[in-house]
N, C-alpha and C positions, 0 to 999 in steps of 0.2 A: 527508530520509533520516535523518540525526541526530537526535539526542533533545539540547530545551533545558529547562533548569527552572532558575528561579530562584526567592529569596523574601523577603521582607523583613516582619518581625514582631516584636513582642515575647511572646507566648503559644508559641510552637513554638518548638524548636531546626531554624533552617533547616537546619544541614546535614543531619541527619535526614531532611525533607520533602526536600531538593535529591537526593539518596543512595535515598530510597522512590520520589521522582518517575523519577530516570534506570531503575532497577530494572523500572518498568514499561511505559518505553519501549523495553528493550532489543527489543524482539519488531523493530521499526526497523530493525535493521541497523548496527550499528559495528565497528569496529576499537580504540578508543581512549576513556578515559575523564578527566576531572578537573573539578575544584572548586575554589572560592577562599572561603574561611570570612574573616568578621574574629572575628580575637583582641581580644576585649573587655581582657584582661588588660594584651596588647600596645599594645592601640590601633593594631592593625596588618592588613593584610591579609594570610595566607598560600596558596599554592598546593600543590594533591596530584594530580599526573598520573599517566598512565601509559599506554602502548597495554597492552590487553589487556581483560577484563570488568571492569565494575563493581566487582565484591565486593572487588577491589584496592585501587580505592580507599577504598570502607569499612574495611577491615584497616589502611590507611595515616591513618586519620582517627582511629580507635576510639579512642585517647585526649585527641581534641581537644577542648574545653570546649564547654559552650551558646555558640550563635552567633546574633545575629538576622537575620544578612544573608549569602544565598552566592549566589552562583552557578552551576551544575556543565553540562556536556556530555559528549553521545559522538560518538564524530566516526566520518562513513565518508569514509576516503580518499578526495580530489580532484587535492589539490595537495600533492604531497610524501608521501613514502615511510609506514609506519605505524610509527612512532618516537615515543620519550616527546617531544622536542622538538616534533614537530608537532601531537601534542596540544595541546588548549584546555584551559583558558583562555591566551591570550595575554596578552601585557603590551607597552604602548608602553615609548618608550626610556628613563625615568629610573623605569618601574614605575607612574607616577601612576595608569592609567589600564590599566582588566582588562577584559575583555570573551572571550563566545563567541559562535558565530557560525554559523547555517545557510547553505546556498545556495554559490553563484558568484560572485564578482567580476571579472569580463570583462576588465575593463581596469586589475588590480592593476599589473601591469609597469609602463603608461603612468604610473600616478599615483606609481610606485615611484622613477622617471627623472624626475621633474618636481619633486617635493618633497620624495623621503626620499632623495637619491641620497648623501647621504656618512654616514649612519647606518646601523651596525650590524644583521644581521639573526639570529635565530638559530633559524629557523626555515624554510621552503618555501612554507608557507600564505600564502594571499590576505589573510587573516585578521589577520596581524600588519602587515599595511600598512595597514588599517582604524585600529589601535589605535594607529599611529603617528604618522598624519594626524591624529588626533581632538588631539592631545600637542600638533602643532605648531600646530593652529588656538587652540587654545588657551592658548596664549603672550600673545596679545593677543585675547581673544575671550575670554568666560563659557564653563563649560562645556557648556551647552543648545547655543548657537549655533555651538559647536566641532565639536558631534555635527553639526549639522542642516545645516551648513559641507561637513562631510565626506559625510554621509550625498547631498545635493546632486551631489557630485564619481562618485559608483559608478555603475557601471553591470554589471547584471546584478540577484542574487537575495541577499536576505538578511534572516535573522531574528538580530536581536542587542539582546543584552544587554550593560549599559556598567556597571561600576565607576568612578567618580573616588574615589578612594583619601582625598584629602581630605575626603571628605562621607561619613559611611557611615550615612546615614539616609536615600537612595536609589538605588534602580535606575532608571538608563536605557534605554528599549528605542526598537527600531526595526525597522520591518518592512516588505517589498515580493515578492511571491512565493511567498517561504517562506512558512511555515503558524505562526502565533503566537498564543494566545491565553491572556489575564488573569483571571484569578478573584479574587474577595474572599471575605472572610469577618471577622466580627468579632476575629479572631486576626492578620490578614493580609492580603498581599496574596502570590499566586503564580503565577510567568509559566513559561509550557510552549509546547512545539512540538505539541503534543498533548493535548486534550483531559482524554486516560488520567489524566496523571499531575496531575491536579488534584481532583481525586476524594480524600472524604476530608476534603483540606483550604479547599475554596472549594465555598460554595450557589450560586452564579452563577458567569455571565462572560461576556465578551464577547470576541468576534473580530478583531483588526485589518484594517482592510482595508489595502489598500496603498498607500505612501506616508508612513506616518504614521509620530510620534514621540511617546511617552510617558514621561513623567514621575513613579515610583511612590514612594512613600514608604509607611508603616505602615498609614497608613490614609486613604490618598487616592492618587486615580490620575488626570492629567490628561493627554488628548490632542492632537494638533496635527496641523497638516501642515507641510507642507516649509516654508508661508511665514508660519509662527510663529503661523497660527490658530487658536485653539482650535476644537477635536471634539468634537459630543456623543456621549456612552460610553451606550448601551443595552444592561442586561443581562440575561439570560435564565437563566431557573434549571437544573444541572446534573442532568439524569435517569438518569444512568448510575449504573451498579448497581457497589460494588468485587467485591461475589462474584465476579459475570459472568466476571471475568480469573480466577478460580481455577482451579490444576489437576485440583484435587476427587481423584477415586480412580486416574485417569491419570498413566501417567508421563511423559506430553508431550503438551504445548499441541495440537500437531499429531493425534494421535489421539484425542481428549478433541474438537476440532473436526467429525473424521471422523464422530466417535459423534452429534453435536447437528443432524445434517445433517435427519432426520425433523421436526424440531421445528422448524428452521428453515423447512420449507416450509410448516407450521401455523403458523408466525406469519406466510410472506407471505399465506396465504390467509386468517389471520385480519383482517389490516387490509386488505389488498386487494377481500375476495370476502364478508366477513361484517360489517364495522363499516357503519353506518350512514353516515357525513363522507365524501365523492366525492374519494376520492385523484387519480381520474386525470382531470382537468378536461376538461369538453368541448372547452374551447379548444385543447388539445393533440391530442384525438384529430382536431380541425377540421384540425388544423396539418397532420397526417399525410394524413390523407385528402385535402386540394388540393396535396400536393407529388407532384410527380414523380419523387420517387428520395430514397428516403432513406441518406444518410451514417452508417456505424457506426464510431465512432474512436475507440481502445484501446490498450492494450498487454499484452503477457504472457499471462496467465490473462483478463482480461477479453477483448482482444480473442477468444481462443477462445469465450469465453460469445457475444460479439457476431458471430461466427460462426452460431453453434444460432442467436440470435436473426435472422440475416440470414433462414434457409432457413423461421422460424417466419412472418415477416414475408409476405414471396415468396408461401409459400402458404397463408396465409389472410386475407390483406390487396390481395393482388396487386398490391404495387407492389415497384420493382426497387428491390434496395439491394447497396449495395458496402461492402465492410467495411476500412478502410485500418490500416494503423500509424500512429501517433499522430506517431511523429519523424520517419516522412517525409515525414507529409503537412503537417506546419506548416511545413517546407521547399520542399516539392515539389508545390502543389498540382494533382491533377489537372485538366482541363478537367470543370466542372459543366454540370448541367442548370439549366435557368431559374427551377426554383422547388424549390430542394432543401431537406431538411429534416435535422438535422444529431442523433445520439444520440450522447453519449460517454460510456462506459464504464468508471469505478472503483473498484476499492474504497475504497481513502483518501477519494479526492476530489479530490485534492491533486498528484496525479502533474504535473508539468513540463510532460512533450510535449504534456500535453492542453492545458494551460492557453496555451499557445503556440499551439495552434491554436485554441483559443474563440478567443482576440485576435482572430486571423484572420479569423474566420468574422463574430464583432457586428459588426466594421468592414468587413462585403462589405452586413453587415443581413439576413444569416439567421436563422432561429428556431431554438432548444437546447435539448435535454434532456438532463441531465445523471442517469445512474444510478448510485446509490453507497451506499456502507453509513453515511456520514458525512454526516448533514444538516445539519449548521454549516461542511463544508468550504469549501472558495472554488469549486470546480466548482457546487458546489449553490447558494453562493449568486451567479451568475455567469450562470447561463445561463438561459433564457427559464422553462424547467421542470425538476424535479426530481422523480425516484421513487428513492426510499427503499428498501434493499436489506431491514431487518430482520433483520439477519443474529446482530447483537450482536458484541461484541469480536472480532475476529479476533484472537491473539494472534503462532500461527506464520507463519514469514515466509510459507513456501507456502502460496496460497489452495486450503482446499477447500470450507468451508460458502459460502462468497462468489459464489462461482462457482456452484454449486447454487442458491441465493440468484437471480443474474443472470439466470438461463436461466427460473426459477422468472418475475421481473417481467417479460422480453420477452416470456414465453407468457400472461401475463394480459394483457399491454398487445397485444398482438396480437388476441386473442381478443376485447378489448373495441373492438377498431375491425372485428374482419371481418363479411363479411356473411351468413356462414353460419357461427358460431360450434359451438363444443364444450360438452360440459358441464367446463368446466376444472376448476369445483372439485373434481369427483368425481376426475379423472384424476389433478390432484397428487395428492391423495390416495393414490391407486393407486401412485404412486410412494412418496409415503413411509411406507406399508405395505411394499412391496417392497425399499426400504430395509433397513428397520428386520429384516425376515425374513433377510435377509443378513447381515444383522452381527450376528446371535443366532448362526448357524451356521457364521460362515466361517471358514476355516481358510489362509489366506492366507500366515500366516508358513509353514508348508509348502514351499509351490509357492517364495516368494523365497529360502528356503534353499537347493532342489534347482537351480530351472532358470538364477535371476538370478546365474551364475557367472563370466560373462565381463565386461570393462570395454567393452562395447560392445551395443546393442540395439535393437530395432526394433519398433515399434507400428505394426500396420496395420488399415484400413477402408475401407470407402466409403460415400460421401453424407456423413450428420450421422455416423458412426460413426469417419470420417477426422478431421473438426472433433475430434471426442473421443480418437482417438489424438496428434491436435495439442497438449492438453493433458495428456494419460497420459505423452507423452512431459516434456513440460517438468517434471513434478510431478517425475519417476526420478530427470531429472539435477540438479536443480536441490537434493535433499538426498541422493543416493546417491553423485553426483559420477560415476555410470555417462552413458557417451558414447551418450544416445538420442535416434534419429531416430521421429517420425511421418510414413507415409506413405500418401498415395491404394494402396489395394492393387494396384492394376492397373498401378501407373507403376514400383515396385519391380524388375520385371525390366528396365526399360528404363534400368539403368546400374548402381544400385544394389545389385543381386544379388551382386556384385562384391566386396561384403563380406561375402559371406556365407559363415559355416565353421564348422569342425564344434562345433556347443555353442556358435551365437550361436541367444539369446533373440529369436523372433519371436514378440509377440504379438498377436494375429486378435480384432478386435473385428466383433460378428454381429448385428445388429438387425433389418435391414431383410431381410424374404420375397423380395425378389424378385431381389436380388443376393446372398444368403447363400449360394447354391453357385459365384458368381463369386468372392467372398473366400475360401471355400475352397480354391477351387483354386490361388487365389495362396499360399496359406499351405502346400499341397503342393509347390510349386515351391523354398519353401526349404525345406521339408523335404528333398525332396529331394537338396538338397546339405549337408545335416548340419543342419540350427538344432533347437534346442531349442525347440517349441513350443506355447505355450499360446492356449485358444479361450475368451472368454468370450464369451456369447451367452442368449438366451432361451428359455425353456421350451420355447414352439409351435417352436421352431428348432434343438433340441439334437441330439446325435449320441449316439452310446455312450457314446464316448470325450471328451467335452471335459468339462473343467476345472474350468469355471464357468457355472453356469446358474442366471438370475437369473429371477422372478416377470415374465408378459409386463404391458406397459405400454405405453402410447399411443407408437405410434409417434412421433409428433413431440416425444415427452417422455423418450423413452430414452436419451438423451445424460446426462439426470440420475442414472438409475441405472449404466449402465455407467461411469460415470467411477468409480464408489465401487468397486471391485475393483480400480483401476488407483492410486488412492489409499494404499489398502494395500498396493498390491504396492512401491510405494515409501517406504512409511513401514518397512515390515518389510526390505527392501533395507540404508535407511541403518543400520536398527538392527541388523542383522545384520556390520556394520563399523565399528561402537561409532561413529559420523558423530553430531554438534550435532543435530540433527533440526530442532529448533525455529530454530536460529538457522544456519543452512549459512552458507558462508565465501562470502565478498565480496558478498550478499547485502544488499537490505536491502528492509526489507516497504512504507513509504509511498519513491517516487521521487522525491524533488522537487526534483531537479538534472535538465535536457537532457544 
């Protein structure tokens, strides 16, 4: 969930690259920022924290000298309040030793009661018990072996980086969980929790997988594992584009996303449906076709995607799939069927709960396919298979092209195993034609001005249109900070209704012919008792009076466009209440904390 960057060079001023690298991971999600420069001058190391954005810290650096070696993070709240002290970087107890730090440490307390118990703490975080243990193994122990001493003793998730204050001609890293990965380049070496912020300054890089311990200096990087072995480092060249992250002529990440949705379905259809190289391997579609039930397991906006994809599956694959939560089911595993076949669902890659349940699942000797926008993640490289979202940078925390994106690869990967198939590529298309004719015309800030006046709302549908208020709703509250529900239409009077008064927003999602006068009628019912109500729906399905009426499209494919009206209606919400848009509070865009 935090943004890491470190760097160590002689050609760049790391704080610079540490300060550009955090800047474009803020999309991640923080609370808190800081950095440790060494003062060449000094021959010292200093710290600049602060909870609050980034640009704090830049303001608090700007007259700080060229540096070749720093540090920096942003932290989201785990452990301890969102305070300068809790902020990264830490420092063990005489300062030797600096370090930040992604993930969990499960068992900080125990190791806190065990080994640090008569040393001062000045901070809440897991974090600084890390940095303190490394101090005291190091008393009698080199510094490598003090890290790999300590790193031994944790238990849970972490991505870190290590100063020894004595040496400043390297960075130590360590990683299990968290998401970490190394770039070079002939200026440098620089370590990120993210791909993003390597860009620019590293041609390559490589991934850590877990368990391992690195040793970085200027211009060599040496790997290991716990039991002092060395790892061989294979690296791969960086293809990402810096444009790609631009806001370009948008005043936020988030509508600039909304607007690339057309284009992203022409590029799943162009590597998917037009490149020659067989993305989706027989062996996979083999996998699907001898299981008896396929598993779709997600969270947030993907699990909604993996929703559309359950009912795309169902009927034209005909086999049964069940769609779980990711954190409950690496807890709570349901009773399987004998030969199941397992899709997980995310953007990142990198989310926690899934990753907790893949364990689960290779160790029962199931088969995986992991769908994501991030093909170097650990989901991707972790599970049997992988398909490729092609989505490009998401920047804002709320997904929208991603999810457009997901729904987009379930309907090909569907359609290339059923037995009586569609012409799909024509029909994406269709969609993002009809897209694109909607966001030339729509007038959406409008309708969020007049009707979205209350702190409370309601999304209704049924069938795939219910899945899609599932998502309409989380996109409102999750940057308007407005209290919305999605509901099956038909279940809303059955308790629900109850909140319903004069000038709450219900809004009536309408796709499907053959229950579009059934969700009207529910959408009368709260009429009825006062709501303020809007109808988006389809051309062949329109009434006089509604709202919004979108170009008709394949049914099985409508969940793609009706989301894009609900999209808006929540981008134009937050912004109508001067709300972060791009970055909403306690929010963070990859998960990779349980």
């Amino acid at each position: 969930m935090c943004g890491i960057v470190g760097y160590i060079g002689k050609n760049k001023d790391a704080k610079k690259v540490v300060l550009e690298g955090l800047k474009k991971l803020e999309y991640r999600g923080y609370d808190s920022a800081g950095i440790t420069v060494y003062n060449e001058e000094k021959s010292e190391y200093e710290i600049y924290k602060d909870f609050g954005r980034v640009q704090k810290i830049v303001d608090l650096t700007k007259d700080v000298a060229k540096t070749s070696v720093s540090i920096g993070h942003t932290r989201w709240a785990t452990h301890g309040k969102v305070t300068k002290d809790n902020a990264h970087p830490h420092y063990s107890d005489t300062k030797r030793f600096i370090i930040v730090h992604n993930g969990v440490i499960e068992n900080y307390e125990e190791l806190k009661n065990i080994y640090l118990k008569d040393l001062k703490f000045y901070s809440e975080t897991d974090t600084e018990v890390i940095a303190k243990l490394i101090e005291e193994f190091s008393k009698n122990r080199n510094t490598c072996d003090a890290i790999m001493d300590t790193l031994k003793l944790l238990k849970g998730s972490y991505a870190l980086l290590v100063i020894d204050t004595l040496d400043s001609d390297t960075i130590y890293v360590a990683k299990n969980k968290s998401p970490l990965v190394i770039g070079r380049s002939n200026e440098g070496v620089t370590i990120a929790s993210d791909l993003m912020a390597l860009v620019g300054y590293a041609n390559e890089f490589f991934s850590l997988p877990d368990h391992t311990f690195v040793v970085a200096n200027e211009n060599q990087v040496k790997m290991f594992n716990l039991n002092h072995e060395e790892q061989k480092v294979t690296y791969q060249e960086i293809d990402l584009d810096e444009s790609s992250a631009d806001m370009g002529e948008y005043q936020h990440y988030m509508l600039k996303e909304i607007y690339e949705q057309p284009s992203v379905i022409r590029r799943v259809i162009q590597n998917y449906l037009t490149d020659q190289k067989e993305i989706i391997k027989s062996e996979l579609i083999n996998e699907i076709k001898n299981s008896d039930r396929v598993y779709v397991l997600a969270a947030g906006t993907s699990m909604h995607a993996g929703y559309v994809g359950k009912a795309l599956i169902e009927e034209l694959v005909n086999i049964p799939v069940e769609v779980h939560i990711a954190s409950e089911f690496a807890y709570h595993m349901p009773l399987l069927t004998k030969n199941p076949f397992f899709i997980l669902v995310s953007q990142s890659g990198e989310t926690a709960d899934l990753r907790a349940c893949l364990l689960n699942i290779k160790n029962k000797g199931f088969k995986t396919l992991t769908i994501t926008n991030v093909k170097t993640s650990t989901l991707a490289r972790e599970a049997d298979f992988y398909l490729e979202l092609f989505a490009g940078p998401e920047i804002a925390v709320a997904s929208t092209k991603a999810y457009i994106a997901q729904i987009a690869v379930f309907a090909i990967l569907a359609n290339k195993i059923a037995l009586n198939s569609i012409d799909i590529k024509s029909e994406l298309n269709r969609v993002a034609v009809a897209i694109e004719i909607f966001l030339e015309n729509q007038e959406i800030s409008i309708l969020a001005h007049e009707k979205l006046t209350k702190q409370n709302c309601f999304y209704i549908g049924r069938g795939l249109d219910y899945y899609t208020s599932l998502e309409a709703a989380l996109k409102l509250k999750e940057i308007s900070y407005i209290q919305t529900e999605g509901f099956a239409a038909g279940e809303l009077k059955h308790g629900t209704i109850a909140l319903i008064e004069d000038k709450t927003p219900v809004i009536a999602l309408i796709s499907n012919k053959d229950i579009a006068l059934n969700t009207r009628s529910n959408l009368k019912e709260t009429n009825a008792r006062g709501a303020e109500t809007i109808i988006i729906t389809l051309e062949s399905l329109k009434h006089k009076d509604d709202e919004i009426v979108l170009n008709d499209v394949n049914s099985f494919l409508a969940p793609m466009l009706m989301v894009v009206p609900t999209q808006l209606l929540a981008y134009y919400a937050a912004l109508e209440r001067g709300l972060d848009i791009d970055k909403p509070r306690n929010l963070a865009k990859s998960v990779t904390v349980e």
